[in-house]
Backbone as numpy.savetxt, mean C-alpha at the origin, in Angstrom:
# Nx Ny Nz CAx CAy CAz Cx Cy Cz
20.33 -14.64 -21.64 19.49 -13.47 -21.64 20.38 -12.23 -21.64
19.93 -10.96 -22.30 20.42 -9.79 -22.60 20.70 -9.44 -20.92
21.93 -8.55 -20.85 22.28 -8.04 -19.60 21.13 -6.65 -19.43
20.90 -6.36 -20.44 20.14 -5.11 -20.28 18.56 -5.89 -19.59
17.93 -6.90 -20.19 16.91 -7.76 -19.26 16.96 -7.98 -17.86
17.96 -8.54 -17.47 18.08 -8.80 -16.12 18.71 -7.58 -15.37
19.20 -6.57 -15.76 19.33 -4.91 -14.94 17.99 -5.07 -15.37
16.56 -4.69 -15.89 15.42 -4.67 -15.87 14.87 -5.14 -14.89
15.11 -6.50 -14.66 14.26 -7.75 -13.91 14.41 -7.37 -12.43
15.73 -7.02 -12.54 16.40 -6.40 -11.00 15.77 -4.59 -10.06
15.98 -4.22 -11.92 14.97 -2.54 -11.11 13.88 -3.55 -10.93
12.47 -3.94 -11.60 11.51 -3.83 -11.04 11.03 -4.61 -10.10
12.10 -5.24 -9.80 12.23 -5.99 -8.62 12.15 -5.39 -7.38
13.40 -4.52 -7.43 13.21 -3.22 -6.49 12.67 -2.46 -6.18
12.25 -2.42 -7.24 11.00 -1.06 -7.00 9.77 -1.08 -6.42
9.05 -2.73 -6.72 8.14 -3.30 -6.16 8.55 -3.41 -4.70
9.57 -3.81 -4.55 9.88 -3.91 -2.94 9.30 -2.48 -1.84
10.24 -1.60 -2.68 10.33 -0.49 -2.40 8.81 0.21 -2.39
8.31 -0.21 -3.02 6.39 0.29 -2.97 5.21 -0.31 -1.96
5.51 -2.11 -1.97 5.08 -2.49 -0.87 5.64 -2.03 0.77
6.93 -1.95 0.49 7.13 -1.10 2.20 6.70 0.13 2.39
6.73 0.92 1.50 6.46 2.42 1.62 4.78 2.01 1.57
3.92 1.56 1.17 2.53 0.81 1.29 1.97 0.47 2.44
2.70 -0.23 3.25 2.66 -0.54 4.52 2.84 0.28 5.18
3.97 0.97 4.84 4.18 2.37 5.90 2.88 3.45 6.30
2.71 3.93 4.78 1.65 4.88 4.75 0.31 4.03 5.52
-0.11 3.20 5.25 -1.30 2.46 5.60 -1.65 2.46 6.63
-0.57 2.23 7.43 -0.32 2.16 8.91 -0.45 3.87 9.66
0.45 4.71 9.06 -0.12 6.09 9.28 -1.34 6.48 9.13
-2.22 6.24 8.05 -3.32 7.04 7.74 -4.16 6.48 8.55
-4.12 4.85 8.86 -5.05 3.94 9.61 -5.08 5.00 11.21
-3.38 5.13 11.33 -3.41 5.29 13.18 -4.25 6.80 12.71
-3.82 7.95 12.37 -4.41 8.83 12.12 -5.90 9.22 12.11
-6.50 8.70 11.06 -7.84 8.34 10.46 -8.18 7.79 12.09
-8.18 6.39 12.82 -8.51 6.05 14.66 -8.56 7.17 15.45
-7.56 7.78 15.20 -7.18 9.08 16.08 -8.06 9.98 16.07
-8.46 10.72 15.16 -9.17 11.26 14.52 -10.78 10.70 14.79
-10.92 9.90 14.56 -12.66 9.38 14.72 -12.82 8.88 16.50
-11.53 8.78 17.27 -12.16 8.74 18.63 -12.03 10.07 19.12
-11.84 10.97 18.36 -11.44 12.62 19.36 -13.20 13.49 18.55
-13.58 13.03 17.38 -14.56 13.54 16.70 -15.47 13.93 17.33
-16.20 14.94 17.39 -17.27 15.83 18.44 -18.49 15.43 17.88
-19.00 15.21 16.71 -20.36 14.30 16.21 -20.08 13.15 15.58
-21.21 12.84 15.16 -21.10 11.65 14.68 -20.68 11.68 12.99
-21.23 12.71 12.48 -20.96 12.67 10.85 -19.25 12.95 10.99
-18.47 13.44 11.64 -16.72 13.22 11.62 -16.51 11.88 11.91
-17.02 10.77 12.93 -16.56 9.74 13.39 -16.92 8.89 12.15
-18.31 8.96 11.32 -18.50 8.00 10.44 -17.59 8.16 8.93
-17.39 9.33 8.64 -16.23 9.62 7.87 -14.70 9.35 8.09
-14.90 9.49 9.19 -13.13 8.99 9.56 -13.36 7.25 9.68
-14.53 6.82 10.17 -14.40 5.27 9.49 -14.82 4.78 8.47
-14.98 5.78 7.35 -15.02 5.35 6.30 -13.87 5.09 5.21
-13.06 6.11 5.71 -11.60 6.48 5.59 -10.70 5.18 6.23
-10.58 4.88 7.01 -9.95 3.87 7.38 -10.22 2.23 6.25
-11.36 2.38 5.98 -11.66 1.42 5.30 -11.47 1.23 3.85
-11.44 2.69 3.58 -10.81 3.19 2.13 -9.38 2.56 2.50
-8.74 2.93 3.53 -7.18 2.94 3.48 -6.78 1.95 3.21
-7.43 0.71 4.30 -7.08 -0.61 4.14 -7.55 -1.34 2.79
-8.52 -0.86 2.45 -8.96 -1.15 1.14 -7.80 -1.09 -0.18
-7.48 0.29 0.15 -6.39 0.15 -1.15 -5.02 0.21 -0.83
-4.66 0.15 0.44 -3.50 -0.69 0.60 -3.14 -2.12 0.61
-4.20 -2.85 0.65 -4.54 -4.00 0.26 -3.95 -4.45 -0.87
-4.75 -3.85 -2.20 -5.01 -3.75 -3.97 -3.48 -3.42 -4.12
-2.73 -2.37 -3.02 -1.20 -1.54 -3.96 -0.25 -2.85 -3.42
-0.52 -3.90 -2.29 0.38 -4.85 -1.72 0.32 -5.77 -2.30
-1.31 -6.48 -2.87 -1.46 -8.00 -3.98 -0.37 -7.20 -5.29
-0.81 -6.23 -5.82 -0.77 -5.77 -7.14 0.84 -5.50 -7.32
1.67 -5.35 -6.11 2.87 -5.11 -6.41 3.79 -6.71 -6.22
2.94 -7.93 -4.97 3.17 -9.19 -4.98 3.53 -9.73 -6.69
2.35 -9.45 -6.78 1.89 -10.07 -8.22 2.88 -10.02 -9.30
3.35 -8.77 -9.56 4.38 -7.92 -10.18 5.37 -9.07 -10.06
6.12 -8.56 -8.73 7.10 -9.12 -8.50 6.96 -10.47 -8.57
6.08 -11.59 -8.25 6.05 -13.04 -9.01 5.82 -13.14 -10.22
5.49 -12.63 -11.15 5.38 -12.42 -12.69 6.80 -11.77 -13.15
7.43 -11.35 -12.72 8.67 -10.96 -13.06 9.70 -12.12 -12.58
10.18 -12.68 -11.79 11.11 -13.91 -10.88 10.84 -14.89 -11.99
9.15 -15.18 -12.42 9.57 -16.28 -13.53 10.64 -16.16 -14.74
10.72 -15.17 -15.07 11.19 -14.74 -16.49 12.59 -14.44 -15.93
């Protein structure tokens, strides 16, 4: 295989790495945040928005962690 392929195979190797941690990272912030936020909330329409938000978060930190898995096992074959 071309050397220029596998420097390829290797960035997006990395990069995926590099997206699922930074993924996790953020997720984990917006989650504690977004908690934070909906137990300090003075009515109820802030508390149900801030858990709606949380659920968004985990929702698509979810989709950016399969979707970058995925990546990166579709790439290792080749």
């Amino acid at each position: 295989m071309p050397s220029f392929v596998t420097s390829l195979q290797n960035l997006i190797s990395d990069a995926t790495s590099w997206i699922m941690g930074l993924a996790v990272l953020v997720m984990v912030l917006m989650v504690s945040y977004h908690a934070l936020m909906r137990t300090t909330a003075q009515d109820e329409h802030s508390a149900m928005k801030h858990s709606k938000s949380i659920k968004n978060v985990l929702m698509y930190g979810v989709i950016v962690v399969i979707a970058s898995a995925l990546v990166k096992t579709i790439v290792g074959y080749f």
